[in-house]
One Martini backbone bead per residue (centre of mass of N, CA, C, O) as a GRO file, in nm:
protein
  157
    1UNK     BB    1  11.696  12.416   8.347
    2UNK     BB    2  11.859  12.531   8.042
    3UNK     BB    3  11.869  12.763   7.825
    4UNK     BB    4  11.912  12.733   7.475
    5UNK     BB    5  12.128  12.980   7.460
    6UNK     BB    6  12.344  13.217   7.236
    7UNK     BB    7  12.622  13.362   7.122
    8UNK     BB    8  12.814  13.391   6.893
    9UNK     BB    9  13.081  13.377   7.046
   10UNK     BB   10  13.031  13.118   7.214
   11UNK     BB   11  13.017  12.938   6.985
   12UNK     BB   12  13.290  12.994   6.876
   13UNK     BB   13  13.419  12.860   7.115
   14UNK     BB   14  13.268  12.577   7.134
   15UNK     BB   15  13.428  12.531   6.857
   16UNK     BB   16  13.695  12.527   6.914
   17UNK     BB   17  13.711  12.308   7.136
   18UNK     BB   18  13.628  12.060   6.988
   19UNK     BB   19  13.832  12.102   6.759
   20UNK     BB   20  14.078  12.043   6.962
   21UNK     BB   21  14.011  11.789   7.085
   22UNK     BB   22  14.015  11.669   6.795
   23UNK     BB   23  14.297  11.765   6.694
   24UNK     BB   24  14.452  11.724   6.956
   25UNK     BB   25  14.415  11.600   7.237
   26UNK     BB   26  14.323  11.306   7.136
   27UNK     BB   27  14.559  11.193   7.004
   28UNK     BB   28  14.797  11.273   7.178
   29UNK     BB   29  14.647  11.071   7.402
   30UNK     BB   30  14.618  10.791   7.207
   31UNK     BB   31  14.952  10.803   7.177
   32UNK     BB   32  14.996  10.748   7.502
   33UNK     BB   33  14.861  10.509   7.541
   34UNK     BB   34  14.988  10.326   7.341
   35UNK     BB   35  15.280  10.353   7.460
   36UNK     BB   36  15.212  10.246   7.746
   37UNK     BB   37  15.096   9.988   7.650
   38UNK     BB   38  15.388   9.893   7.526
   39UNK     BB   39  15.549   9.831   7.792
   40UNK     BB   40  15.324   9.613   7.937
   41UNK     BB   41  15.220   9.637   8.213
   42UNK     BB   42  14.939   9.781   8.353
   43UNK     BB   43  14.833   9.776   8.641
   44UNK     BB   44  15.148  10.004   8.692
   45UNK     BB   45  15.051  10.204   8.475
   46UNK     BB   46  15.033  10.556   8.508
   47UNK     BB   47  15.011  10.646   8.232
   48UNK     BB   48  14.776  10.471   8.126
   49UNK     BB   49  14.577  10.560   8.319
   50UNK     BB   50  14.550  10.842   8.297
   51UNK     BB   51  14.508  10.862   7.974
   52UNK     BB   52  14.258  10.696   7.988
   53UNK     BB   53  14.113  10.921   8.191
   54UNK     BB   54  14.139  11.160   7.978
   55UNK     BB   55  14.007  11.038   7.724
   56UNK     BB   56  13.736  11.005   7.864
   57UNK     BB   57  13.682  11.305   7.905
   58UNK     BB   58  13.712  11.420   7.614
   59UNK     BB   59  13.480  11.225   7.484
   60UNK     BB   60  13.241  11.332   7.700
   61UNK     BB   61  13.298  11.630   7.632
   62UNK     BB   62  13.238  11.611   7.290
   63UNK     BB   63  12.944  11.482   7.350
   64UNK     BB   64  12.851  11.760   7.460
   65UNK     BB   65  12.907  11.962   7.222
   66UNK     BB   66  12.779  11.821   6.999
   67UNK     BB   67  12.508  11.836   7.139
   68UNK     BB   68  12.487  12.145   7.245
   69UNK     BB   69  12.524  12.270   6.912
   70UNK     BB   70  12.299  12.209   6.821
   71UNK     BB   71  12.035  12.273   7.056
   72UNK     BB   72  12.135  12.549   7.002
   73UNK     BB   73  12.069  12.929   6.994
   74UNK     BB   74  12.108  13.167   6.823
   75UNK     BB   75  12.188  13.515   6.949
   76UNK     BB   76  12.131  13.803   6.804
   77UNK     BB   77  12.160  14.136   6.735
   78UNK     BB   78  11.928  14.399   6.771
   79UNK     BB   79  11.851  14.663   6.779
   80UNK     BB   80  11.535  14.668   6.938
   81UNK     BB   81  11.706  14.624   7.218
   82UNK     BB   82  11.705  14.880   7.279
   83UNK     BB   83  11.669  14.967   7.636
   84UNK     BB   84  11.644  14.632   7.706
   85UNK     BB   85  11.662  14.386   7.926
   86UNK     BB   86  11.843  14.102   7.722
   87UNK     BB   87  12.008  13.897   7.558
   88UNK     BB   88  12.320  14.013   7.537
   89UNK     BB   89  12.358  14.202   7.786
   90UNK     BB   90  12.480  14.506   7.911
   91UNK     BB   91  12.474  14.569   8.295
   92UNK     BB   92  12.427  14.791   8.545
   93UNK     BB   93  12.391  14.775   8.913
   94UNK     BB   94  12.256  14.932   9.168
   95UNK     BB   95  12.229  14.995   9.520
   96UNK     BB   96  12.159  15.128   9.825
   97UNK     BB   97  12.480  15.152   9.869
   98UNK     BB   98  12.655  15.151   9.571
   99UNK     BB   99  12.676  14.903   9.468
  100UNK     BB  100  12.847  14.816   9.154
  101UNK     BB  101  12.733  14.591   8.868
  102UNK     BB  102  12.925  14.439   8.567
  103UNK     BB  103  12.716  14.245   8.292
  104UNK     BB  104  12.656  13.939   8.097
  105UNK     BB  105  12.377  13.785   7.925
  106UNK     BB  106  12.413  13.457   7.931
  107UNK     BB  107  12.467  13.128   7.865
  108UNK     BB  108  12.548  12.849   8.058
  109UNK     BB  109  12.810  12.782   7.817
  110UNK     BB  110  12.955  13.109   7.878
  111UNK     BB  111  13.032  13.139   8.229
  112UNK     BB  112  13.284  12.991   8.192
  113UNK     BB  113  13.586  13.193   8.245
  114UNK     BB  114  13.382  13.431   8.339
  115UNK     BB  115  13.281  13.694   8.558
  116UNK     BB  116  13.112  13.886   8.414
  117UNK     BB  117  12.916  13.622   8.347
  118UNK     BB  118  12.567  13.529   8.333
  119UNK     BB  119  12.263  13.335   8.380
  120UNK     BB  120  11.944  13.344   8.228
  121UNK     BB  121  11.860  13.166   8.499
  122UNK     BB  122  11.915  13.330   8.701
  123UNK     BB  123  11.757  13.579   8.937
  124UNK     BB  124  11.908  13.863   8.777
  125UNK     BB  125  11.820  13.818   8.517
  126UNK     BB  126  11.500  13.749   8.578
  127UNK     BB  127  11.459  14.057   8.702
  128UNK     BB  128  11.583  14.240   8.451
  129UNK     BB  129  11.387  14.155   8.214
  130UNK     BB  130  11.265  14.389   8.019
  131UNK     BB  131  11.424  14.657   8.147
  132UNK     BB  132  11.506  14.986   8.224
  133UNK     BB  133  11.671  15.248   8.280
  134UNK     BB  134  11.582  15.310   8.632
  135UNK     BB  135  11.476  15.071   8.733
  136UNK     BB  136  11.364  14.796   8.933
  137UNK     BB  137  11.525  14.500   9.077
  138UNK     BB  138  11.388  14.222   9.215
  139UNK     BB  139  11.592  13.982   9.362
  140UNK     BB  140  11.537  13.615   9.418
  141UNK     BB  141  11.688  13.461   9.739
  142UNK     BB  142  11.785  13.283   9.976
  143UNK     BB  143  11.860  13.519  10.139
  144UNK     BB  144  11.692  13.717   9.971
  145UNK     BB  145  11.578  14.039   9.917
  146UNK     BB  146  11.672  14.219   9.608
  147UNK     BB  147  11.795  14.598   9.501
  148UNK     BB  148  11.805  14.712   9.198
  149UNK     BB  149  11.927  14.950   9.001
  150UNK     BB  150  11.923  15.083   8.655
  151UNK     BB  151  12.177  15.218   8.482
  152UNK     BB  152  12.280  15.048   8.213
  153UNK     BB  153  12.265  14.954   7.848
  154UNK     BB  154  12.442  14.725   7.656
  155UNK     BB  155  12.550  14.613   7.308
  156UNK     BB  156  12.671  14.440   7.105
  157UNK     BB  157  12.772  14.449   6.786
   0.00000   0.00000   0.00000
């Protein structure tokens, strides 16, 4: 289950796209499909199947899109939050060989097609929640039990 939060920047990306699907995507697609319709047997015609199963991909994408957007809670960033690992912080954090990284917790629906964002629902991020730099968080993964220390936390304001 996915915690539903999202940042403002996130909605804005997710509703940019919605926006795109609707207003761009589909109907290129809707109008590219009725031209191969018209070409005559459709059996054999690979343009129309093609852009039939995009059609149904963008529709698909769309209603989960506007689905998602309703049911997701943005959450602000507030003074409050400085000092302590919350949502929508920047994180870095090393371990004991010195190894370290750099990211940001954001919700499941923002961490796609950035590497630097994890999800709130991670078990790094889980391990983080509410502490302050220089605390240590024991992440446990399938893997076994892994820990780090927070170097900083920073906020986007």
């Amino acid at each position: 289950m996915k915690t539903p939060l999202i940042t403002p920047e996130g909605l804005e990306k997710l509703k940019a796209e919605l926006d795109h699907l609707w207003r761009v995507e589909r109907p290129d697609t809707t109008q590219k499909v009725a031209w191969a319709a018209s070409l005559g047997d459709r059996s054999e015609n690979a343009d129309y199947h093609y852009n039939k199963k995009r059609l149904r991909e963008i529709d698909r994408r769309l209603l989960y899109l506007r689905k998602c957007i309703d049911d997701l809670k943005v959450v602000h960033y507030s003074p409050a939050q400085e000092g302590k690992v919350l949502f929508g912080a920047w994180v870095e954090v090393e371990n004991d060989r010195g190894d370290r990284k750099r990211f940001r917790i954001v919700g499941y629906d923002e961490i796609f097609e950035t590497k630097d964002y994890i999800s709130i629902d991670s078990p790094m991020a889980h391990a983080l929640m509410k502490k302050e730099a220089g605390d240590q968080a024991v992440v446990k993964t399938g893997a076994g039990e892994f820990v780090w220390r927070i170097v900083k936390i920073e906020y986007q304001k």
